[in-house]
Biopython code that builds the backbone (N, CA, C, O; Angstrom):
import numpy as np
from Bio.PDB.StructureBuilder import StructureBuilder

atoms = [
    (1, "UNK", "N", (-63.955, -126.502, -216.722)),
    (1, "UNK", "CA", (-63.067, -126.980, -217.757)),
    (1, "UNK", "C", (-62.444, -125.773, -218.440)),
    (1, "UNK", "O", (-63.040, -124.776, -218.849)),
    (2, "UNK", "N", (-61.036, -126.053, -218.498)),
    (2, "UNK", "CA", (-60.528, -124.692, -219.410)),
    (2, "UNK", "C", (-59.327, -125.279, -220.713)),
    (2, "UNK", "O", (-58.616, -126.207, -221.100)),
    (3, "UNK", "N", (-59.711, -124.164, -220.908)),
    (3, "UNK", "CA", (-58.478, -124.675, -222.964)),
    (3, "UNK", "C", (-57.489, -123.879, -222.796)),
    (3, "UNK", "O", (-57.890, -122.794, -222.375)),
    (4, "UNK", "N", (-56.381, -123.922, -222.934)),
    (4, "UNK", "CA", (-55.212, -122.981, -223.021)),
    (4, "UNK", "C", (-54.192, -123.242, -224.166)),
    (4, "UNK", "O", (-54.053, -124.173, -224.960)),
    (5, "UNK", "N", (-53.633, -122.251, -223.989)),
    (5, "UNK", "CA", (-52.207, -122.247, -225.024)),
    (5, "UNK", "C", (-51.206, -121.525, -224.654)),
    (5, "UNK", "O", (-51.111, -120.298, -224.668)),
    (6, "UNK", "N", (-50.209, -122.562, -224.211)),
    (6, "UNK", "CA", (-48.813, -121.727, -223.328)),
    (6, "UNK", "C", (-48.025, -121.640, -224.683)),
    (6, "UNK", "O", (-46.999, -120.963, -224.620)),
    (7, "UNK", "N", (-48.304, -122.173, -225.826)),
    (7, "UNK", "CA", (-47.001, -122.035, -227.033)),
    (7, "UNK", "C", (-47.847, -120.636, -227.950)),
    (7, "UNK", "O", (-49.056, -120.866, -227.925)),
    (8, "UNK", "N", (-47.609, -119.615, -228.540)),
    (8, "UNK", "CA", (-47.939, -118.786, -229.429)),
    (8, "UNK", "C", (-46.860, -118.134, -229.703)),
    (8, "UNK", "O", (-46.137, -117.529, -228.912)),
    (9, "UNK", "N", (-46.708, -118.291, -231.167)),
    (9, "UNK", "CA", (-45.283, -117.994, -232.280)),
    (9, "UNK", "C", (-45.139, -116.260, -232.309)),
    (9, "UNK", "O", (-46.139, -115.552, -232.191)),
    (10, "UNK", "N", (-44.252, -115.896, -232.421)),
    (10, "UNK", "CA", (-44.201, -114.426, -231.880)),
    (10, "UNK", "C", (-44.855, -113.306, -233.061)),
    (10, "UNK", "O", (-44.417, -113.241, -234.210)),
    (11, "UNK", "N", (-45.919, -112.501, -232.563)),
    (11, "UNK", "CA", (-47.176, -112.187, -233.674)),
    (11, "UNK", "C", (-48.153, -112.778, -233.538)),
    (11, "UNK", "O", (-48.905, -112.070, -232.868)),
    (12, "UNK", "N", (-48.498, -113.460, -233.720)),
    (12, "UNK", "CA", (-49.749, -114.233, -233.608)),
    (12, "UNK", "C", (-50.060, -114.609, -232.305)),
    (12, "UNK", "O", (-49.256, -114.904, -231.420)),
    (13, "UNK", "N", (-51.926, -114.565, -232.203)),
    (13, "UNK", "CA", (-52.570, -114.590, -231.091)),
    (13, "UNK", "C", (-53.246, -115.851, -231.357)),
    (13, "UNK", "O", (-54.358, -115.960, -230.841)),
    (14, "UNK", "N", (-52.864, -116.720, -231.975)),
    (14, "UNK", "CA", (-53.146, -118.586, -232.243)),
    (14, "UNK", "C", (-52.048, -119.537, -232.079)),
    (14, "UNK", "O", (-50.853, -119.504, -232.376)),
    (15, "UNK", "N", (-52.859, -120.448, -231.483)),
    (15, "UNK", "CA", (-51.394, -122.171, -231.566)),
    (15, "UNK", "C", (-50.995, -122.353, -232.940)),
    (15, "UNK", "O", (-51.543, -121.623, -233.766)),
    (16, "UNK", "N", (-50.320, -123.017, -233.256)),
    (16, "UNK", "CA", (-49.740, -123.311, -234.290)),
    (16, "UNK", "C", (-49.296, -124.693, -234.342)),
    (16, "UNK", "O", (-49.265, -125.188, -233.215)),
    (17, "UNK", "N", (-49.032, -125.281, -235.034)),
    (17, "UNK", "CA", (-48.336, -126.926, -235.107)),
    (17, "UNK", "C", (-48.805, -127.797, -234.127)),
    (17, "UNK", "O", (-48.088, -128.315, -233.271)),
    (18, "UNK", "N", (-50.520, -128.030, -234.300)),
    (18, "UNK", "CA", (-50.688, -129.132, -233.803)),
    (18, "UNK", "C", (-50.420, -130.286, -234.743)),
    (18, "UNK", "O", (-51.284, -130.634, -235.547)),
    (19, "UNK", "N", (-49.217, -130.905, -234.663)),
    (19, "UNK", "CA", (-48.911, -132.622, -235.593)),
    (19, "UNK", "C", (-49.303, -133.598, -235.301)),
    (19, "UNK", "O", (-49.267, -134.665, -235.913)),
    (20, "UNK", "N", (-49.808, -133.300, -234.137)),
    (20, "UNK", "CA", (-50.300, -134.869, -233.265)),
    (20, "UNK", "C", (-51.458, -135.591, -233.406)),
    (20, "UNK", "O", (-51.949, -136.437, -232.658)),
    (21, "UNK", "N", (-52.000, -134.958, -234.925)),
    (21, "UNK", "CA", (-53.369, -134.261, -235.303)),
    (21, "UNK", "C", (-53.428, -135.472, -236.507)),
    (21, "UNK", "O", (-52.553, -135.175, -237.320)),
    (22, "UNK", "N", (-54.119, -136.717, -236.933)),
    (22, "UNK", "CA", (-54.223, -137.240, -238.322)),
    (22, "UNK", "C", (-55.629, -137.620, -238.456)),
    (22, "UNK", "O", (-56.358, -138.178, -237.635)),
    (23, "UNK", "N", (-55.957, -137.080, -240.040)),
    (23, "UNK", "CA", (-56.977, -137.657, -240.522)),
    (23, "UNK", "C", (-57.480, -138.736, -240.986)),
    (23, "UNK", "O", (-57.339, -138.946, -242.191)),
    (24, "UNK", "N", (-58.254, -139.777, -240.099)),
    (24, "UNK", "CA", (-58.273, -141.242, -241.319)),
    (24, "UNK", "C", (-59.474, -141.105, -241.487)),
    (24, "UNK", "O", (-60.096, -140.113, -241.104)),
    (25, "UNK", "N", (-60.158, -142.438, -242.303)),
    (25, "UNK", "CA", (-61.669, -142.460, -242.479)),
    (25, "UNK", "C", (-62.573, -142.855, -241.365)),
    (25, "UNK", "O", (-63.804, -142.868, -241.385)),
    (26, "UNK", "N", (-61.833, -143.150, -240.463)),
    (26, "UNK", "CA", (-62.583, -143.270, -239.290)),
    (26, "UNK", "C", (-62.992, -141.804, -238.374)),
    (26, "UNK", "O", (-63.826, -141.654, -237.481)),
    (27, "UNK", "N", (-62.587, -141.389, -238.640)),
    (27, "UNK", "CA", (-62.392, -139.682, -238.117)),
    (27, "UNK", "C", (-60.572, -138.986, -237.559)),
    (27, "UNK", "O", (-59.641, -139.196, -238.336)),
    (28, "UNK", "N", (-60.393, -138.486, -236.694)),
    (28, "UNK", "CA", (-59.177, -138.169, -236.368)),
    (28, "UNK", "C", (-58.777, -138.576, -235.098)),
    (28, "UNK", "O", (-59.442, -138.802, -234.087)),
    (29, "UNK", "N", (-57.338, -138.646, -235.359)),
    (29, "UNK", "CA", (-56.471, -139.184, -233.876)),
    (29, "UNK", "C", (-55.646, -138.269, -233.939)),
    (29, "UNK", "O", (-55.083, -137.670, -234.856)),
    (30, "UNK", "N", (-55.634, -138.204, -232.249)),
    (30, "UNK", "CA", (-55.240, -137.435, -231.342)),
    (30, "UNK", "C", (-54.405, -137.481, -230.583)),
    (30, "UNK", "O", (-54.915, -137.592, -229.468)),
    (31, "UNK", "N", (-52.966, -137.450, -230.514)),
    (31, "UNK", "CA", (-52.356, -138.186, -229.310)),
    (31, "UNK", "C", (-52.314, -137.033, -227.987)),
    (31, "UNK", "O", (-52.092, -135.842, -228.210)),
    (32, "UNK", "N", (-52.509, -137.460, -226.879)),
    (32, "UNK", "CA", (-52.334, -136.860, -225.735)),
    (32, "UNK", "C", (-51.937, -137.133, -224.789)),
    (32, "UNK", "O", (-52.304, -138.279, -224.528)),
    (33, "UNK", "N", (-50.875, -136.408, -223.445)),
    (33, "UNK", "CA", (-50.473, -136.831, -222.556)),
    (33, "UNK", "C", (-51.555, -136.545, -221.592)),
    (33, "UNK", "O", (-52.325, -135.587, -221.668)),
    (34, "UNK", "N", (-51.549, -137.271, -220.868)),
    (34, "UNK", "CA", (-52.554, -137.120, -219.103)),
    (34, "UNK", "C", (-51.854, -137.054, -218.329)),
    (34, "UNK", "O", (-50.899, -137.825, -218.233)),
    (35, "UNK", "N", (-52.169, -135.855, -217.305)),
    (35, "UNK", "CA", (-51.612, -135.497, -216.081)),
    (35, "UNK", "C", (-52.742, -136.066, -215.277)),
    (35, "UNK", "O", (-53.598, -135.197, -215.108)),
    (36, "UNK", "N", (-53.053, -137.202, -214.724)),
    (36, "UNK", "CA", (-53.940, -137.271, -213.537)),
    (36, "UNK", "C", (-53.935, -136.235, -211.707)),
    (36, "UNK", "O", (-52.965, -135.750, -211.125)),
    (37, "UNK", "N", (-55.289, -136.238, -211.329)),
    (37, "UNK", "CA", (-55.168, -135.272, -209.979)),
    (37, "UNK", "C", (-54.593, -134.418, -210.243)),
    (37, "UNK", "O", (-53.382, -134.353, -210.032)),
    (38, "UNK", "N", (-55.315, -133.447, -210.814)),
    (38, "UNK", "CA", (-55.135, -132.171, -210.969)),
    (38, "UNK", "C", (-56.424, -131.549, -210.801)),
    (38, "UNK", "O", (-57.458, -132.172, -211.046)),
    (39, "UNK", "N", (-56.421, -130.047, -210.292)),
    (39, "UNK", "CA", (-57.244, -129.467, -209.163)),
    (39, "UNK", "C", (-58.610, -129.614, -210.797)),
    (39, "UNK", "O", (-59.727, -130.008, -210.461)),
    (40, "UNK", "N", (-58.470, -129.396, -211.863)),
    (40, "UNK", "CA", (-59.598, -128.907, -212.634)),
    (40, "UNK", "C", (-59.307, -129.904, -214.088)),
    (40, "UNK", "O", (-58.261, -130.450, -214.438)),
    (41, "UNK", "N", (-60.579, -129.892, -214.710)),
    (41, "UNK", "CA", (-59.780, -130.608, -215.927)),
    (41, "UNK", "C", (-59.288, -129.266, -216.915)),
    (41, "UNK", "O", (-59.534, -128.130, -216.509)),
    (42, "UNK", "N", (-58.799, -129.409, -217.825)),
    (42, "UNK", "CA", (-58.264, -128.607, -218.774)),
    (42, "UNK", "C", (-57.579, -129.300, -220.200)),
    (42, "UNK", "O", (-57.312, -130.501, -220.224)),
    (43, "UNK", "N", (-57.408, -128.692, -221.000)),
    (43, "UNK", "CA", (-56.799, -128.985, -221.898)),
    (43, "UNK", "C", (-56.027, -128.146, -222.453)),
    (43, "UNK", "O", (-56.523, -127.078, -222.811)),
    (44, "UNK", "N", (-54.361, -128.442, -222.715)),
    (44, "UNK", "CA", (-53.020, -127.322, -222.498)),
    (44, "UNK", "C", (-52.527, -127.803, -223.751)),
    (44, "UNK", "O", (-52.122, -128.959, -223.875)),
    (45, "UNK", "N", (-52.545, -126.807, -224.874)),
    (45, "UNK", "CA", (-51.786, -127.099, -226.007)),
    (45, "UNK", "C", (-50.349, -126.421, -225.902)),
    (45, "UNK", "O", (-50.374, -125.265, -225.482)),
    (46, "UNK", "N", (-49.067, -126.965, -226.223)),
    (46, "UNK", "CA", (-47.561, -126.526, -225.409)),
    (46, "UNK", "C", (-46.953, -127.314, -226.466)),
    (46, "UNK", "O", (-46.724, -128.519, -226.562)),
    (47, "UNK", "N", (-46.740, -126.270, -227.277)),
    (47, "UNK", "CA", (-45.944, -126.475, -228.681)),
    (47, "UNK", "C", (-46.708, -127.201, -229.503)),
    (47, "UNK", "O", (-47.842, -126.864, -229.846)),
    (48, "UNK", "N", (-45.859, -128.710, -230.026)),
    (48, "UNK", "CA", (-46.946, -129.527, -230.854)),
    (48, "UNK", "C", (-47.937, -131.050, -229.938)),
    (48, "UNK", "O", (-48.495, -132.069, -230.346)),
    (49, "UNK", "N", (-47.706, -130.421, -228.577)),
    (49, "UNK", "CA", (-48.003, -131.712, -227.985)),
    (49, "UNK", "C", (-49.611, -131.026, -226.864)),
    (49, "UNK", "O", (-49.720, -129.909, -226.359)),
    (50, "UNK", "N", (-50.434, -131.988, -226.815)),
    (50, "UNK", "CA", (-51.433, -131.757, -226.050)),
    (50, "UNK", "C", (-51.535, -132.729, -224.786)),
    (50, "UNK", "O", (-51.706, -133.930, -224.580)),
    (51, "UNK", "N", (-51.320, -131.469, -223.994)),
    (51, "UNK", "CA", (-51.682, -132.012, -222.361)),
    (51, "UNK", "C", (-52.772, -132.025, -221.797)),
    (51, "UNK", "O", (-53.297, -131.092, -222.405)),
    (52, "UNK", "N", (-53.458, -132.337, -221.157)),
    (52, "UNK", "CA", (-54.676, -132.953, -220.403)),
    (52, "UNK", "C", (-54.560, -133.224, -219.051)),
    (52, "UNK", "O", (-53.828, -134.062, -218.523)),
    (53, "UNK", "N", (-55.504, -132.285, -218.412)),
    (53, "UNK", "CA", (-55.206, -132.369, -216.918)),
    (53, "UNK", "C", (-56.810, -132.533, -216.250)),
    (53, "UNK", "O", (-57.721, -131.708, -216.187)),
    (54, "UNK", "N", (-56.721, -134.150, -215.726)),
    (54, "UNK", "CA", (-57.850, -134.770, -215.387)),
    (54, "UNK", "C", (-57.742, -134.424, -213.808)),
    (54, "UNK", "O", (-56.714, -134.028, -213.259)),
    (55, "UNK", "N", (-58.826, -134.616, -213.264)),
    (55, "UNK", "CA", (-59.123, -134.815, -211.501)),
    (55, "UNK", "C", (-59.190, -136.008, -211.636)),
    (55, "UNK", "O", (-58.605, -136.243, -210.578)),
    (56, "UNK", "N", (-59.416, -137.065, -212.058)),
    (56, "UNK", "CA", (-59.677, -138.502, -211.642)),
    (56, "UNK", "C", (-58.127, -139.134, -210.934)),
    (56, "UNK", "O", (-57.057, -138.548, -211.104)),
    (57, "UNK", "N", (-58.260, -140.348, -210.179)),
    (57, "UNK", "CA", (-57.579, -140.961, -209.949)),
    (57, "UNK", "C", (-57.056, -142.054, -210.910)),
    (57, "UNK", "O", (-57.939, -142.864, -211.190)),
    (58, "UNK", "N", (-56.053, -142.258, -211.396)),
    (58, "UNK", "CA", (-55.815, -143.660, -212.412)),
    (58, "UNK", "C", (-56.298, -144.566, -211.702)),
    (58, "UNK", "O", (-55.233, -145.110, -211.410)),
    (59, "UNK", "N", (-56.863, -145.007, -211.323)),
    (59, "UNK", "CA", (-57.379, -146.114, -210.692)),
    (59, "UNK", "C", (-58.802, -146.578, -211.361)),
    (59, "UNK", "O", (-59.691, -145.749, -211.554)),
    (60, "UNK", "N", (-58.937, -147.780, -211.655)),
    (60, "UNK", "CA", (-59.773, -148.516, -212.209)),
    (60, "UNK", "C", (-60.274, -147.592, -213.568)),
    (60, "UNK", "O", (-61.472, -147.342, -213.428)),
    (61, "UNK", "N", (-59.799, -147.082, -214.676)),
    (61, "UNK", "CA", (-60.503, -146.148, -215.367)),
    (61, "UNK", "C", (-60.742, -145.315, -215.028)),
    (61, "UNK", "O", (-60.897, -144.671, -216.065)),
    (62, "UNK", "N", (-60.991, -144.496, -214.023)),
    (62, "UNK", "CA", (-61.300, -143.387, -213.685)),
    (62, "UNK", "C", (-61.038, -141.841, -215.142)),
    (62, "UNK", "O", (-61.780, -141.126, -215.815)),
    (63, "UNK", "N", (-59.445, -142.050, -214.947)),
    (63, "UNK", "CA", (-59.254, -141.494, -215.765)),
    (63, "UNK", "C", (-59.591, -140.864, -216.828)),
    (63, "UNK", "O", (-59.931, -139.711, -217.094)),
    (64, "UNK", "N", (-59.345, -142.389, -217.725)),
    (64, "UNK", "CA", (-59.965, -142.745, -219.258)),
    (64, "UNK", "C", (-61.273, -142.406, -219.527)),
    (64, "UNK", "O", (-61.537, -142.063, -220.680)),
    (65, "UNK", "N", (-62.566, -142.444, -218.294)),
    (65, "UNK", "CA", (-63.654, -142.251, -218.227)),
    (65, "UNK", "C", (-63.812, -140.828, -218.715)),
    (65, "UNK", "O", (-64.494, -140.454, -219.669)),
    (66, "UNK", "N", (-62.954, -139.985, -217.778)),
    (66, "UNK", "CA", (-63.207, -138.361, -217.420)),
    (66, "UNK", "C", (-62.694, -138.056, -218.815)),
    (66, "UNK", "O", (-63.347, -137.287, -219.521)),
    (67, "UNK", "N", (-61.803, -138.490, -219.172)),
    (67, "UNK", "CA", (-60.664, -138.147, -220.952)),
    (67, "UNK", "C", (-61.972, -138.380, -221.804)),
    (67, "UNK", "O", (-62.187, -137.552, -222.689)),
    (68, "UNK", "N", (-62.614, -139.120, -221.684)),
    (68, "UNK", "CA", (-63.967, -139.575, -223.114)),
    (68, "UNK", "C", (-64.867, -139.123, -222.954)),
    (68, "UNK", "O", (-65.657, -139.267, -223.887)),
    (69, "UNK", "N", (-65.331, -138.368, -221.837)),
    (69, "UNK", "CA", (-66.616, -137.823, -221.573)),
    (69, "UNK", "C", (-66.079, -136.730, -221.319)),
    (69, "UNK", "O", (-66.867, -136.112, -220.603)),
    (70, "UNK", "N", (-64.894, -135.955, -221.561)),
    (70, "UNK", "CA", (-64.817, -134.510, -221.119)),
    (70, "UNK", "C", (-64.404, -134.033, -222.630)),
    (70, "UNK", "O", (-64.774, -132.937, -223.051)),
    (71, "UNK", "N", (-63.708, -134.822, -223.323)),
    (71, "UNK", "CA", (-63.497, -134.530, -224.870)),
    (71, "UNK", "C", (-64.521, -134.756, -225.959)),
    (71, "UNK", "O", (-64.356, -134.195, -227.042)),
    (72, "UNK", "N", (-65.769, -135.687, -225.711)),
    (72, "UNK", "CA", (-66.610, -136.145, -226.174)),
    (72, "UNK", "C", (-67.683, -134.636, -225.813)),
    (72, "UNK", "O", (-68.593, -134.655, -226.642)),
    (73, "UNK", "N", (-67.808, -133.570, -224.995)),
    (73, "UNK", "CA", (-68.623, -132.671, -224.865)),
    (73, "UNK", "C", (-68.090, -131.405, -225.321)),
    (73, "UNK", "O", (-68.711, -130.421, -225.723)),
    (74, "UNK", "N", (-66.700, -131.600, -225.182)),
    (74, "UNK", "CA", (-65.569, -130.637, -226.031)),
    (74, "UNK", "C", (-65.963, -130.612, -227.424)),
    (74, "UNK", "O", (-66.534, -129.732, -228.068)),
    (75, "UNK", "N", (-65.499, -131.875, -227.790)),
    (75, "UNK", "CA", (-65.511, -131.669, -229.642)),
    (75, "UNK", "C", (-67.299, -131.945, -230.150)),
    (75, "UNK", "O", (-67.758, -131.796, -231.282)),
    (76, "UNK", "N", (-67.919, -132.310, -229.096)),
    (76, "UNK", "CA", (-69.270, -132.650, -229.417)),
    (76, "UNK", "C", (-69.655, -134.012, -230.160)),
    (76, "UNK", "O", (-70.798, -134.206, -230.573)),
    (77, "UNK", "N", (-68.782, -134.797, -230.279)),
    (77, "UNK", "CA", (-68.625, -135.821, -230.879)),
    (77, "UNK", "C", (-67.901, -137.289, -230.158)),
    (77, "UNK", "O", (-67.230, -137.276, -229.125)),
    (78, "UNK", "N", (-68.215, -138.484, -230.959)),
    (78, "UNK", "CA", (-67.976, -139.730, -229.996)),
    (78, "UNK", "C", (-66.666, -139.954, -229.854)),
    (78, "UNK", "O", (-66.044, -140.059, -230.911)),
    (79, "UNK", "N", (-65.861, -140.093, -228.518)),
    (79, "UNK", "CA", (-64.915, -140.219, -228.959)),
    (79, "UNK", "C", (-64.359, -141.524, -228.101)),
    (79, "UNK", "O", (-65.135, -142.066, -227.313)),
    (80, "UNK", "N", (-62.959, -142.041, -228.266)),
    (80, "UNK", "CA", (-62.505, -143.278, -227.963)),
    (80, "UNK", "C", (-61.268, -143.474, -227.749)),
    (80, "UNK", "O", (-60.478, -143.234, -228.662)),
    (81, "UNK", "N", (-60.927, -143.825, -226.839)),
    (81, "UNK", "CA", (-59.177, -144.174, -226.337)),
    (81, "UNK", "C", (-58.779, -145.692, -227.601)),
    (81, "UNK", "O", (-59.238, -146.833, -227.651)),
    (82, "UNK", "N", (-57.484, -144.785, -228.665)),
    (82, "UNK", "CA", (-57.490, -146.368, -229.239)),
    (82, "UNK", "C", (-56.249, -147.257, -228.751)),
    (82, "UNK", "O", (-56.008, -148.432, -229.029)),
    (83, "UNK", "N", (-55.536, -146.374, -227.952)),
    (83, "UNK", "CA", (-54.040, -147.302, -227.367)),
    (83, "UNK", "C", (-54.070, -146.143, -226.208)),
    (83, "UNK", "O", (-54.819, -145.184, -226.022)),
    (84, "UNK", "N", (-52.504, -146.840, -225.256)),
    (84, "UNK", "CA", (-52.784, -146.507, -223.839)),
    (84, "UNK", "C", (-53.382, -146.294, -222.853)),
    (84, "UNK", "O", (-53.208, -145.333, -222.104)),
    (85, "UNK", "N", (-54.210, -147.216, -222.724)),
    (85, "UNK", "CA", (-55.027, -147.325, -221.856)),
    (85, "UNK", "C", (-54.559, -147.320, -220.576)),
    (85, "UNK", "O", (-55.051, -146.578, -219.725)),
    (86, "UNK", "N", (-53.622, -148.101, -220.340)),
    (86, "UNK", "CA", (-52.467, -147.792, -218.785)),
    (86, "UNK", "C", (-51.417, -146.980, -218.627)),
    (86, "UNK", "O", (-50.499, -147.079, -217.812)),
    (87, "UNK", "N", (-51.691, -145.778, -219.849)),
    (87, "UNK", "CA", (-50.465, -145.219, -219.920)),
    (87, "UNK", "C", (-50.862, -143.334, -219.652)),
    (87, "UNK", "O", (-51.963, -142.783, -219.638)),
    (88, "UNK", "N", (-50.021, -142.977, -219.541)),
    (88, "UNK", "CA", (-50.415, -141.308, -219.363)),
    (88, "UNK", "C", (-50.126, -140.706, -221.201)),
    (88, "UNK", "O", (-50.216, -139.585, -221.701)),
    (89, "UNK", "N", (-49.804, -141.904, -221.717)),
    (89, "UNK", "CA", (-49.828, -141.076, -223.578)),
    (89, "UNK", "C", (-50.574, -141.846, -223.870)),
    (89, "UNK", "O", (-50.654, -143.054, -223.643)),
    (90, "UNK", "N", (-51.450, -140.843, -224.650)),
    (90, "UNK", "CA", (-52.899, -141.932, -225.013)),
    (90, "UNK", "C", (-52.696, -141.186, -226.494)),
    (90, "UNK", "O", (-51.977, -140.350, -227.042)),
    (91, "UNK", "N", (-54.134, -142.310, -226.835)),
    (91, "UNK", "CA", (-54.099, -142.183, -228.212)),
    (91, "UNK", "C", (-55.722, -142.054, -228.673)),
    (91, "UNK", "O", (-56.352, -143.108, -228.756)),
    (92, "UNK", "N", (-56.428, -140.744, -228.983)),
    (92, "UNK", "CA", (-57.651, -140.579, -229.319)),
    (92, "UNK", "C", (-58.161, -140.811, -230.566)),
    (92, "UNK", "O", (-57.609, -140.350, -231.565)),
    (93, "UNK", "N", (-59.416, -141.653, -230.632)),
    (93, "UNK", "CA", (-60.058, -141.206, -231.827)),
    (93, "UNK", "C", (-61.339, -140.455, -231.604)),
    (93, "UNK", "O", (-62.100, -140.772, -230.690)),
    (94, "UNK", "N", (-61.682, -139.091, -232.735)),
    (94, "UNK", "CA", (-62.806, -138.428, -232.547)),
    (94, "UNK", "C", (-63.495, -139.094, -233.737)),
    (94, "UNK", "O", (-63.014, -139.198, -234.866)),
    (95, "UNK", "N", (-64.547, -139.477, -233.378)),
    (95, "UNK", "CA", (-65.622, -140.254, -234.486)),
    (95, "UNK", "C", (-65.852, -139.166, -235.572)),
    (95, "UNK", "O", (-65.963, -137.981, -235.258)),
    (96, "UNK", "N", (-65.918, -139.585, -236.810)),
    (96, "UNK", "CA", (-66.748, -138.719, -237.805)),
    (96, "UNK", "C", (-66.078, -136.877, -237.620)),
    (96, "UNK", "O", (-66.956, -136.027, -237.477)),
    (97, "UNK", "N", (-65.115, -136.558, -237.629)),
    (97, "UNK", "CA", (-64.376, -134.869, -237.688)),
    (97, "UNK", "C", (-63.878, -135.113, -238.556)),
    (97, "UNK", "O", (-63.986, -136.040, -239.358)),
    (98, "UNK", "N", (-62.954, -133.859, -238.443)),
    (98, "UNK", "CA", (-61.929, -133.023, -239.221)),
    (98, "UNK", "C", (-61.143, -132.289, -238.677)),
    (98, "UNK", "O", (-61.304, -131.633, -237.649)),
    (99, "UNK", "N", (-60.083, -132.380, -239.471)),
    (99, "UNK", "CA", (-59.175, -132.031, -238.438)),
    (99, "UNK", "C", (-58.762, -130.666, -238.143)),
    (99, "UNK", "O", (-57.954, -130.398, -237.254)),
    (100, "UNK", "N", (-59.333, -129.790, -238.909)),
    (100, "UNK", "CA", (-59.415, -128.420, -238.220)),
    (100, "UNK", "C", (-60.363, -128.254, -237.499)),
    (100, "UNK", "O", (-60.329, -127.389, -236.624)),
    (101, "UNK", "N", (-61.515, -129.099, -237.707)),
    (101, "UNK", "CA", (-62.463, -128.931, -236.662)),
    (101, "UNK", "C", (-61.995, -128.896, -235.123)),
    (101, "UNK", "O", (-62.225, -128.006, -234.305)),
    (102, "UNK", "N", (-61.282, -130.088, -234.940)),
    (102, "UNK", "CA", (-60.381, -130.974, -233.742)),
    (102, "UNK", "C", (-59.538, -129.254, -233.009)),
    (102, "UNK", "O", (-59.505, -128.724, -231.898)),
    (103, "UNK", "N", (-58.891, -128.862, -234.622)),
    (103, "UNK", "CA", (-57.503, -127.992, -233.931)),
    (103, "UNK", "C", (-58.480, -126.466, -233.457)),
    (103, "UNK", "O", (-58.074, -125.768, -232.528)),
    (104, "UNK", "N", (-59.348, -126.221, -233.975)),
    (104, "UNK", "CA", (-60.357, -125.190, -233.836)),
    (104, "UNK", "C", (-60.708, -124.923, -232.336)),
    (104, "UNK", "O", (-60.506, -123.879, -231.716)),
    (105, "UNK", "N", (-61.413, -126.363, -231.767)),
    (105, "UNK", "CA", (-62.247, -126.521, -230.648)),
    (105, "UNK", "C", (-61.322, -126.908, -229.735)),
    (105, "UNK", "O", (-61.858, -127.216, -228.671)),
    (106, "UNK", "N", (-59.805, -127.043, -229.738)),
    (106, "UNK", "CA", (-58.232, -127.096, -228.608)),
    (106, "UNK", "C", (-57.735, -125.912, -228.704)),
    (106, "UNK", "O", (-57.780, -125.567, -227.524)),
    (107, "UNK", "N", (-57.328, -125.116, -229.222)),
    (107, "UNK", "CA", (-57.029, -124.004, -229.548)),
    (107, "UNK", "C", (-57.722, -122.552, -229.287)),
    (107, "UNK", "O", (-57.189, -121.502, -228.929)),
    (108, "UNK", "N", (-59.388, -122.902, -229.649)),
    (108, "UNK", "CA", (-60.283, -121.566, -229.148)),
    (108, "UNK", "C", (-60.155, -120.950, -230.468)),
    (108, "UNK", "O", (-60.547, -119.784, -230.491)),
    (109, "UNK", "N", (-59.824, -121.300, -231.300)),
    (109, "UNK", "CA", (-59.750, -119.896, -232.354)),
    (109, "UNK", "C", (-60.901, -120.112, -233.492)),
    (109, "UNK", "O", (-61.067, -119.265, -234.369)),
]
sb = StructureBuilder()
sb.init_structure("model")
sb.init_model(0)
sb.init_chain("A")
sb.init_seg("    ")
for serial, (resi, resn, name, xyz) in enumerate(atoms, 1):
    if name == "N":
        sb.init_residue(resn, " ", resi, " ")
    sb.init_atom(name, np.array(xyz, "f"), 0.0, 1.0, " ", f" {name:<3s}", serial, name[0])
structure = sb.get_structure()
């Protein structure tokens, strides 16, 4: 599994403007695109948007499976697809965070 950051503002050796980022009382949501079949998983922050590159096949969950159990060991915490489920833009919730916690543990910094 690898974390990257193809966007960094000129000077700085950190991402910047993750927006995709909200705090409720349930914990934080996340929106993310999925690239399915791809050689490794990863997670690609590229400007204000977060990409996700699963090995699973969309087929029967596969996916969604690898997205909740590969972000769920990432952030260390429970996490949950709350919309798009058939879609390659999904919509995360991380149980019980914060949201620098969230931008901390995508980012590396």
């Amino acid at each position: 599994m690898s974390i990257g950051c193809d966007w960094k503002p000129r000077g700085s050796d950190r991402c910047e403007g993750l927006v995709k980022i909200k705090e409720t009382k349930e914990g934080v949501v996340l929106d993310v695109y999925v690239k399915p079949r791809s050689r490794e998983f990863s997670v690609v922050v590229e400007g204000d948007d977060v990409v996700v590159h699963c090995q699973g096949e969309p087929v029967e969950g596969r996916v969604n499976r690898e997205l909740v159990k590969e972000f769920s060991r990432l952030l260390g915490r429970r996490v949950e697809i709350v919309s798009g489920f058939s879609s390659r833009q999904k919509r995360l919730l991380v149980r019980d965070a914060m949201k620098a916690e969230v931008e901390r543990a995508l980012t590396g910094v």
